[in-house]
Structure formats: C-alpha cells, structure tokens
C-alpha positions as CSV (number, residue, x, y, z in Angstrom):
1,X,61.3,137.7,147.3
2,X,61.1,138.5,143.8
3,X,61.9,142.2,144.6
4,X,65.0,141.4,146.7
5,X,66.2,139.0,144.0
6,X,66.0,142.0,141.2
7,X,67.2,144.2,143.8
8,X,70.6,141.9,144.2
9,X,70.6,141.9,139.9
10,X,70.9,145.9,139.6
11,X,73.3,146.1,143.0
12,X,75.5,143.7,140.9
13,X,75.4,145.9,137.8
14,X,76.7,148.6,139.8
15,X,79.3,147.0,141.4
16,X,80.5,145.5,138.3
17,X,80.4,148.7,136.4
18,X,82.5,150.3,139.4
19,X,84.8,147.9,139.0
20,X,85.3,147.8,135.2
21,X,87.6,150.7,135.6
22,X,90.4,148.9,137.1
23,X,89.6,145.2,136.7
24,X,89.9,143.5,133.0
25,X,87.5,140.8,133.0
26,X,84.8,143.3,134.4
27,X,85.4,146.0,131.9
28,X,84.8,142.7,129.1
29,X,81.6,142.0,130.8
30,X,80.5,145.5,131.1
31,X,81.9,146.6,127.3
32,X,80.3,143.5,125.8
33,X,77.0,143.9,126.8
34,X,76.8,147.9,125.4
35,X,73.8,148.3,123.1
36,X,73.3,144.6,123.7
37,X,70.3,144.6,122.1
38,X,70.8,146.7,118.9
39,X,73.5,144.4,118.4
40,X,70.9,141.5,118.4
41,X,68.3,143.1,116.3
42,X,70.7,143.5,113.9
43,X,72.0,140.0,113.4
44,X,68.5,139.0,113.4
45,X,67.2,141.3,111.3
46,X,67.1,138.5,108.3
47,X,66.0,135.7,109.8
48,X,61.9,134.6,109.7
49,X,59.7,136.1,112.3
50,X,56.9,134.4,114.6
51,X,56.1,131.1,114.2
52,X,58.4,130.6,111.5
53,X,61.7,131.6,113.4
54,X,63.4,128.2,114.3
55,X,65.9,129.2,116.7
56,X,67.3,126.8,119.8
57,X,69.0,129.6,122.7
58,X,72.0,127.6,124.1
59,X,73.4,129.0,127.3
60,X,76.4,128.7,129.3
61,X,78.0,130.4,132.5
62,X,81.3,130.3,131.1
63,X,84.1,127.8,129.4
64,X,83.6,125.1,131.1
65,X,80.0,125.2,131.1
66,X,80.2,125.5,126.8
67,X,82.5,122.6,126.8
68,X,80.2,120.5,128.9
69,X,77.0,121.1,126.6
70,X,79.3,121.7,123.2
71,X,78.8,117.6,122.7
72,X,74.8,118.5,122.4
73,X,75.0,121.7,120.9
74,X,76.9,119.8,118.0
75,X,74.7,116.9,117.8
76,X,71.7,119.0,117.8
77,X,72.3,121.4,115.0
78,X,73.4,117.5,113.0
79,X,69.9,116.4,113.6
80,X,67.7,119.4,113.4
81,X,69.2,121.7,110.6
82,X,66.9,123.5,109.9
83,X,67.5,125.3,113.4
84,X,69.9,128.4,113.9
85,X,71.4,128.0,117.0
86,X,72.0,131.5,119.5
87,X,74.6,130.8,122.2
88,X,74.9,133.3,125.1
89,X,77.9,133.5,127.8
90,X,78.0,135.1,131.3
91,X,81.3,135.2,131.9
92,X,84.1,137.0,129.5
93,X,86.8,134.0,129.9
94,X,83.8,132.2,128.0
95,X,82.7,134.7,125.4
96,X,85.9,135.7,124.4
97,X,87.4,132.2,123.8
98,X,84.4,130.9,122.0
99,X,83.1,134.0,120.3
100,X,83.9,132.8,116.7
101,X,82.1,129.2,117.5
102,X,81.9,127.8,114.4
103,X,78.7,125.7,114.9
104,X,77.0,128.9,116.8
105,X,74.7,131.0,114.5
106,X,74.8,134.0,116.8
107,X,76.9,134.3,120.1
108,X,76.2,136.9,122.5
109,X,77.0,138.0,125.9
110,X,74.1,137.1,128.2
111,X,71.8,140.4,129.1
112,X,71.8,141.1,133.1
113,X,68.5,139.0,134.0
114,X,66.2,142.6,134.9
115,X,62.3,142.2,134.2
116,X,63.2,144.6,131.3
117,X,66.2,142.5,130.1
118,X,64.5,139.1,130.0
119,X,61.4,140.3,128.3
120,X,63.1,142.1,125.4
121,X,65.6,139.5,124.9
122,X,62.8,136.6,125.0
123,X,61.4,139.2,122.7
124,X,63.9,140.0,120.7
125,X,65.3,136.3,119.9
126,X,61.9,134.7,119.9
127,X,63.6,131.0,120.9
128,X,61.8,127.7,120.0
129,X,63.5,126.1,122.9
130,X,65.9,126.9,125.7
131,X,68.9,125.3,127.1
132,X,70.8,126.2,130.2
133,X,74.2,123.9,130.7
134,X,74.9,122.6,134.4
135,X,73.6,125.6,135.8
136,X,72.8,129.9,136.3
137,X,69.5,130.0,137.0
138,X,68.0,133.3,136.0
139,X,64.6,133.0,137.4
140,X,63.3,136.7,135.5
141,X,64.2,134.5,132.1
142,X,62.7,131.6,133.5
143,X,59.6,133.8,134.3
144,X,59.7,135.2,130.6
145,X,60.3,131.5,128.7
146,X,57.2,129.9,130.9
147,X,54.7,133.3,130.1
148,X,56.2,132.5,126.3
149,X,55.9,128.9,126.6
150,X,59.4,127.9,125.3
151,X,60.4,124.9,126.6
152,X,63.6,125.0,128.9
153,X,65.4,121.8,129.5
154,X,68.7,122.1,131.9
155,X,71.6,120.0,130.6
156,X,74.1,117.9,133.1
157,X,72.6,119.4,136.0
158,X,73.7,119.0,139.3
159,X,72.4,119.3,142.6
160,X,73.6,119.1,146.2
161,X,72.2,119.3,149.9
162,X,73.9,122.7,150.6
163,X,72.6,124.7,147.7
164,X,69.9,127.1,148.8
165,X,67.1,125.5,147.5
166,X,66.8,122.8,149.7
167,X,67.2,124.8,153.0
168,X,64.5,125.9,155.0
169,X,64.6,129.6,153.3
170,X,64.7,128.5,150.1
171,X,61.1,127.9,148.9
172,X,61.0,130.6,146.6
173,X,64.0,129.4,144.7
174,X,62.0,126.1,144.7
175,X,59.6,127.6,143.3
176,X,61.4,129.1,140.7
177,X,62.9,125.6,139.6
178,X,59.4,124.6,138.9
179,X,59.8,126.8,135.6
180,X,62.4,124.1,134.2
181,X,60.4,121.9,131.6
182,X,63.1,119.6,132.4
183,X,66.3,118.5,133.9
184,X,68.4,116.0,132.2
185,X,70.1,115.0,135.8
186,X,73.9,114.2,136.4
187,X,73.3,111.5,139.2
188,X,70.8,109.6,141.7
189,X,71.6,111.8,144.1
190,X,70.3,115.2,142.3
191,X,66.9,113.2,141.2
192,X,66.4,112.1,144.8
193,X,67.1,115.8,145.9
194,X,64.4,117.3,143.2
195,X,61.9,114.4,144.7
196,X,61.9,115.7,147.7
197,X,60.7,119.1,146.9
198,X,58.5,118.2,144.5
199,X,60.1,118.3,141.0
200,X,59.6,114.8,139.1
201,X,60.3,116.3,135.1
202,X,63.7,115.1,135.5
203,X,65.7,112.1,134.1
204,X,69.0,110.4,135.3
205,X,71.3,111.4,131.6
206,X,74.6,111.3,133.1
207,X,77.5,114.1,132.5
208,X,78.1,115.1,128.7
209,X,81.4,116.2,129.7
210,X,82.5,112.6,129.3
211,X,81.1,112.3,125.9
212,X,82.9,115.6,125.1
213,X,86.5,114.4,126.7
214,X,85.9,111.5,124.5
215,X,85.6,113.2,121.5
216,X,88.6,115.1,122.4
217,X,90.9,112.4,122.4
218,X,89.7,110.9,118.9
219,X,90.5,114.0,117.3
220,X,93.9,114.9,115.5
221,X,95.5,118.0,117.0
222,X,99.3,117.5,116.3
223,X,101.5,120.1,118.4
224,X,105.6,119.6,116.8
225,X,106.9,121.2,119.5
226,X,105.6,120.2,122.5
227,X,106.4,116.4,121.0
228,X,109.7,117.3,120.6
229,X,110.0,118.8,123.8
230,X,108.3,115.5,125.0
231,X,110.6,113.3,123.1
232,X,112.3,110.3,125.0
233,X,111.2,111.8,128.6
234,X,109.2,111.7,131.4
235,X,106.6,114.6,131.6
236,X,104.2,116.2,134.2
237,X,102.3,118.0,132.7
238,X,100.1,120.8,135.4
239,X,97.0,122.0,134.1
240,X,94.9,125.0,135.3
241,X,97.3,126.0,137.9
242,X,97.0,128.5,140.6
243,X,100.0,130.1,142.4
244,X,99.4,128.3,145.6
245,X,99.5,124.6,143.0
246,X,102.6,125.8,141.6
247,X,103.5,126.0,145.1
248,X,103.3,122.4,145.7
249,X,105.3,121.4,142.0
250,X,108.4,123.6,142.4
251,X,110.0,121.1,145.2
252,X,109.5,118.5,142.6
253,X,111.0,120.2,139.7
254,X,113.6,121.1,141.4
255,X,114.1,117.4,143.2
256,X,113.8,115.6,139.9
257,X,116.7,117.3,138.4
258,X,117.3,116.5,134.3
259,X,115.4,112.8,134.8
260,X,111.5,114.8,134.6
261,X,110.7,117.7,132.5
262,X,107.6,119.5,133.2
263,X,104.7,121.4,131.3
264,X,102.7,123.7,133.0
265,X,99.8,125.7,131.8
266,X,98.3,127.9,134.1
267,X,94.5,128.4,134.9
268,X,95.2,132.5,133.7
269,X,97.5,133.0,131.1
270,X,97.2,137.2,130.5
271,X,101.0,138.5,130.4
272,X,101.2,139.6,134.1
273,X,100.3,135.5,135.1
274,X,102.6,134.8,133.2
275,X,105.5,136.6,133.9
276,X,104.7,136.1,137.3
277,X,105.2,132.2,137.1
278,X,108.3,132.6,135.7
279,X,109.9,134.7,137.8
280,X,108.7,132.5,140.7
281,X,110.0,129.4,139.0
282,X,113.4,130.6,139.7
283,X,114.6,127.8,137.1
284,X,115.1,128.8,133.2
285,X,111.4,128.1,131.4
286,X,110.5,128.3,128.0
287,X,107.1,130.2,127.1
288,X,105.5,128.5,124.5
289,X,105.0,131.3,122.3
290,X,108.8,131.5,122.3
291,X,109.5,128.4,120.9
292,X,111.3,126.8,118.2
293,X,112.9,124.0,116.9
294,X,116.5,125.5,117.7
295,X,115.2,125.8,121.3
296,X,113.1,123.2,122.3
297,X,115.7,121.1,123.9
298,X,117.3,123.9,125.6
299,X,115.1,123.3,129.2
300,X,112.6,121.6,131.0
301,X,109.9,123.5,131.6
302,X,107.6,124.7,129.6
303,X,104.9,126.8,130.1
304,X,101.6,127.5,127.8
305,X,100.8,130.6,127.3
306,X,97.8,130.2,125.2
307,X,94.2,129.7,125.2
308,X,92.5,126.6,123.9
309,X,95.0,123.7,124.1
310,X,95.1,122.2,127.1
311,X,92.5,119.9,126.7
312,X,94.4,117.9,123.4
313,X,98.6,117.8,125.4
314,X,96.9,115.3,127.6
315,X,97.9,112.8,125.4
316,X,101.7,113.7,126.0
317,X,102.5,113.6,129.7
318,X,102.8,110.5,131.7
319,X,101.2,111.9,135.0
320,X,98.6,115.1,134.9
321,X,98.2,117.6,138.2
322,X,95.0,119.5,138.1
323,X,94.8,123.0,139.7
324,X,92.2,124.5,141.5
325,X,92.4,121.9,144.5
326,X,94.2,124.2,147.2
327,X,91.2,126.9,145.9
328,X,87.7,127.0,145.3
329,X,87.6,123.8,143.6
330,X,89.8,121.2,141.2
331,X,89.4,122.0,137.8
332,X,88.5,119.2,135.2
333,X,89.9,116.0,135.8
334,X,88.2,114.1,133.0
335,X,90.5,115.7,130.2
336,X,93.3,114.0,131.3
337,X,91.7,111.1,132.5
338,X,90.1,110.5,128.6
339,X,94.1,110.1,127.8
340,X,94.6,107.3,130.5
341,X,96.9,108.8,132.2
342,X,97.1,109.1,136.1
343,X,95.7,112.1,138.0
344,X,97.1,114.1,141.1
345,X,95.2,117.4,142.3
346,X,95.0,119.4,145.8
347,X,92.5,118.5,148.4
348,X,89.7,120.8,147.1
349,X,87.8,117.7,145.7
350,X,85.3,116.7,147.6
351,X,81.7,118.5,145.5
352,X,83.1,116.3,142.2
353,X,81.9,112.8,141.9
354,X,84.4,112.0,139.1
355,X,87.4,112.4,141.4
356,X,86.0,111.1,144.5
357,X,85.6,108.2,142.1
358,X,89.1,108.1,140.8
359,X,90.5,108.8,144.1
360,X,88.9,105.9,145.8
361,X,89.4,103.4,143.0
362,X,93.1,104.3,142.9
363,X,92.9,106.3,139.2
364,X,93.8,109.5,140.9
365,X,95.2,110.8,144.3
366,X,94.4,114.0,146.5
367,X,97.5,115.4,147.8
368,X,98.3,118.1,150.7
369,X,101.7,119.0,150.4
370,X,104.8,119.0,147.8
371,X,106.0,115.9,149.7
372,X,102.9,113.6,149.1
373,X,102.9,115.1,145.9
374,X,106.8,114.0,145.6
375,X,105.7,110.5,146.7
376,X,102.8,110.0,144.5
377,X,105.1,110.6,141.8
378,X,108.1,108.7,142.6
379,X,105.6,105.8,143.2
380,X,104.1,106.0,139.8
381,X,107.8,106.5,138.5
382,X,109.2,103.5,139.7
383,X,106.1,101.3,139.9
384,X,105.2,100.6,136.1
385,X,102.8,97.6,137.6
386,X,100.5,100.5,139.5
387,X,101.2,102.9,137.4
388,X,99.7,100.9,134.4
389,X,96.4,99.7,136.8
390,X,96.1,103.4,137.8
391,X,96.1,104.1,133.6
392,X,93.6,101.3,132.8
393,X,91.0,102.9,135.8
394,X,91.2,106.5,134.6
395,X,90.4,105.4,130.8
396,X,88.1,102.7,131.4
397,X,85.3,105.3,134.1
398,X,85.4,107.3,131.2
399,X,84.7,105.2,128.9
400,X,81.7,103.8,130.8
401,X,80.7,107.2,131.4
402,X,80.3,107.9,128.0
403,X,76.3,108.5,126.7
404,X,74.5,111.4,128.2
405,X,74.3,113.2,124.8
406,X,72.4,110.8,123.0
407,X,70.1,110.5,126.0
408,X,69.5,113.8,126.3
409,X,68.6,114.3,122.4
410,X,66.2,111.4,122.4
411,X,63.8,113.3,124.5
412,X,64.3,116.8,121.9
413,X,61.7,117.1,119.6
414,X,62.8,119.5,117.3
C-alpha cells in the first residue's frame, strides 16, 4: 500500500505541473515550491544545529486550516519563546495570504510528501515538535517524524464514519494514524471513532476556531467606509459566496428595494470573479476598492474585493448568509456567529456540528431556494422578538465553546 500511496503523490505532481500552465492557483503551487529546499537551507542557515535547534513546525492545508490553529500558534510562541516557529501551507490561497505572518519565524510552502521530500525536509528543519491543524495527513512525514522521534500532536481534529479509515479497506491508513503522538479531538464522536480502531492517545479539546472567532471580535479593526455605507440601514451582509449562492440573494435584493442594502464578499475575489458578479448583479454595485466618501451613499451593494477582512464586517450587518452551502460545503459560520448576529446558509451543512447546532436551536437556518431565503429574512425583519432570541443563541454557543487552546497547551511541554 505504501507503494500505491507514493505512486498517487508523484501522479499528482504531474498533473499539477500540467496544469500550471493554464490554471493560476496551480502555477502558485508549482512556482512556490521551486528549489524548495535551497530556499530553506538558506533561512536556516543561522539558526543552532542538533539538539540545540528549538524549532516547533506548524502546518496547515490552507486558510482556514491557519486560522483554526492561529489561536495556538500565538499562544505557544507567548509561552515558549525561546522556540522559532516554521509554518508550512499546502494550498496557495493559504500561503499567499499569510506569507508575511507576523508571529511565523519561517513560512514555506509544504514539500510534495515523496520518501525523498519528507526525509530532507525532516532533515533539513530538524523540528522539536510537529503540529498538523484539523487535518492532511502525510503518512511519508509521519513515517519520517516517528523514525526521528518528534512528537506530532494533531490540533481540532475531526473524524467521521465515512472517511477511509474506518472502512473495511482502510487498515493501512489506520495504521498510519498510529504515527500521531496525539490527537487533541473536536468531539465525542471522533474519540469514540479512534476507540474503535484502536487509537486511545487522544483527548476530547474542543474546536479552537471558537477561541479564535472570539478573539476576532475583541479586536479593533475600524472600516469608515463600510460604517458609512452601513449607517442608519439594514444590511445582509453574504460571505464566501459562490455563483450558485448569489443565485439565491439576487431575488432578495432586488425584492427589498431601497429598505435593505447588501454586502457581499465573494469566496474568490481575483478580477475575473469579480467582474463577473457584477455583471450578473444587473443592479449598480460599488467595488470596494472604488470607494470613497463622495460615493458611499450612491448604492446599495457593495462588494469586497479584498483579502483578509471578512472575518472583522461581521460586526456590521444585521443578518449574515454563508456560501458554500449549494457546493461542497458551507463555509465558516462561527465568524458571524462570534458577532451575534443570525445565520442563513444553503443546505450543504450537514458534516458541520456548529450549524447543525445553530440550526436546530433556532440560531441559524438552512435554506433551499431564494424564496425561503426571502422568508427567513422578512421574518427576522419584522420579528425583533425572534430576531433578538436568534442573536442571543448564536453569541451565547460561542461563547460556551470557547477553550480548546488552553487545553491543548496544557498537555505541550515545551
């Protein structure tokens, strides 16, 4: 199995080299891992070597990943300073927002996990300890850190009855989660899941995404313009949209008329995205690069067109939709929810146990259509009694979600 699993790694490199000629994000992935190592040598070309290197390797698949294990990455380097910290991505739409990380020491695009890959990087960076963030297991690295012994522990992770490891073909991937010197666990359901096949160097932490969403809305991120543009109205505000969620919010903005003015910012925000949404919209939207004080006012739509923000507007709107329900999957929930503010997303939901949560405590609601979505809103428009109970749920699971970093950091011994 091991052969068919490296056999799938360098089949990947080739496709993904193929198709960095005409796709961006795989021409990133492919351009920043040239002379990957070089490049790592060289930034560590000063720091101690052998037992004297103190370094803790941080990695995450991609955004989302980072934000969910940036609460312990922070907290960590607060408590064991004499540690450098070396972060390492998969995914581009990860790297390239996070590249200049200010409490990173070193941040690098993850090498393809080949034999030859994990055993020069391991090498080459020499990590005290490991720490892989929900997910990605790459069982050659695993291999590599367990020869080495270098602790790995696995933060907020998360399993379920579908994945491959607890199916009747999946013993060697079973086998391979052995290599884990721990898993700080999301829920009940994941520890009872690892029982059952033998894993018991786990404990239930909880998700430090909460912690991190929390942290979020204690900080001070003023944005002028889109209070202005907030000012005295009622606002949706659509985060991490898709086409087919735009979809279900154009029959509302065009409903609603002057009375609801309407943020969106869009899962992909590359200039083609964009002008694509616009032109859709078929209703006069500002860009939010394009804005100014003279123009603010002028409509009521506005779209973000930049990287890193969405997170902190959750404290304008009065009602957030989250994308990604009518795809793959719904995209973070908890960002808005931190804000206490309502949540509405597509019926793609079911795999996250924050918004079946919400959902059937009446803090958020799955919609199918723009006309439940039209409802939902109306409702919440013209009910301030539900709309103030559906508030008070989102903030307060939160809240009592709140804790998995300091649980995980107990059991790090630096």
């Amino acid at each position: 199995m091991s052969h068919l699993y490296n056999i799938s790694i360098y089949i990947y490199l080739i496709v993904i080299r193929f198709a960095s000629f005409f796709n961006r994000k795989a021409g990133l992935w492919t351009q920043g891992r040239k002379d990957i190592f070089d490049r790592i040598s060289e930034a560590l070309e000063n720091e101690p070597t052998g037992e004297a290197r103190k370094i803790a390797w941080f990695h995450c698949a991609s955004l989302g990943e980072f934000e969910q294990g940036r609460p312990v990455i922070e907290e960590f380097r607060a408590r064991f300073p004499a540690y450098k910290v070396f972060l390492t991505f998969f995914s581009p739409s990860g790297y390239e927002i996070r590249k200049n990380y200010g409490d990173a020491d070193f941040i690098f695009y993850l090498p393809a996990d080949t034999s030859n890959n994990a055993e020069k990087f391991i090498s080459i960076v020499n990590p005290r300890m490991a720490f892989f963030i929900k997910y990605e297991y790459w069982f050659n690295l695993l291999r590599g850190l367990r020869k080495n012994e270098i602790p790995v522990y696995v933060i907020s992770a998360i399993f379920r009855p579908g994945q491959h490891f607890f199916k009747w073909y999946g013993s060697w991937f079973r086998e391979q989660l052995k290599l884990v010197s721990w898993f700080f666990l999301q829920d009940q359901e994941s520890a009872e899941l690892l029982t059952k096949i033998g894993i018991s160097s786990f404990s239930v932490t909880g998700d430090t995404r909460f912690d991190r969403v929390c942290e979020i809305t204690a900080q001070i991120h003023p944005f002028p313009l889109v209070e202005k543009f907030c000012e005295d109205s009622q606002v949706i505000l659509a985060g991490s949209t898709w086409p087919e969620d735009e979809d279900i919010l154009f029959p509302m903005m065009v409903k609603s008329g002057s009375s609801v003015k309407f943020i969106i910012a869009p899962h992909e925000t590359h200039p083609e995205r964009i002008s694509s949404l616009v032109s859709r919209l078929k209703i006069p939207a500002l860009r939010y690069s394009e804005a100014s004080n003279e123009n603010i006012h002028e409509f009521r739509i506005l779209i973000i067109d930049y990287i890193g923000i969405l997170a902190h507007l959750y404290k304008y709107p009065f009602l957030a939709y989250i994308g990604g329900g009518f795809g793959s999957g719904v995209h973070n929930i908890l960002e808005a929810a931190a804000f206490g503010i309502p949540v509405v997303f597509g019926p793609g939901y079911k795999k996250f146990r924050e918004a079946r949560d919400l959902v059937a405590s009446g803090g958020a609601f799955a919609i199918s259509d723009a006309n439940q979505f039209i409802k939902i809103t109306n409702q919440l428009l013209n009910d301030p009694l539900r709309y103030s109970e559906s508030s008070e749920i989102c903030y307060e699971y939160v809240q009592g979600h709140k804790g998995a970093t300091e649980k995980i950091l107990k059991k790090i011994h630096g």
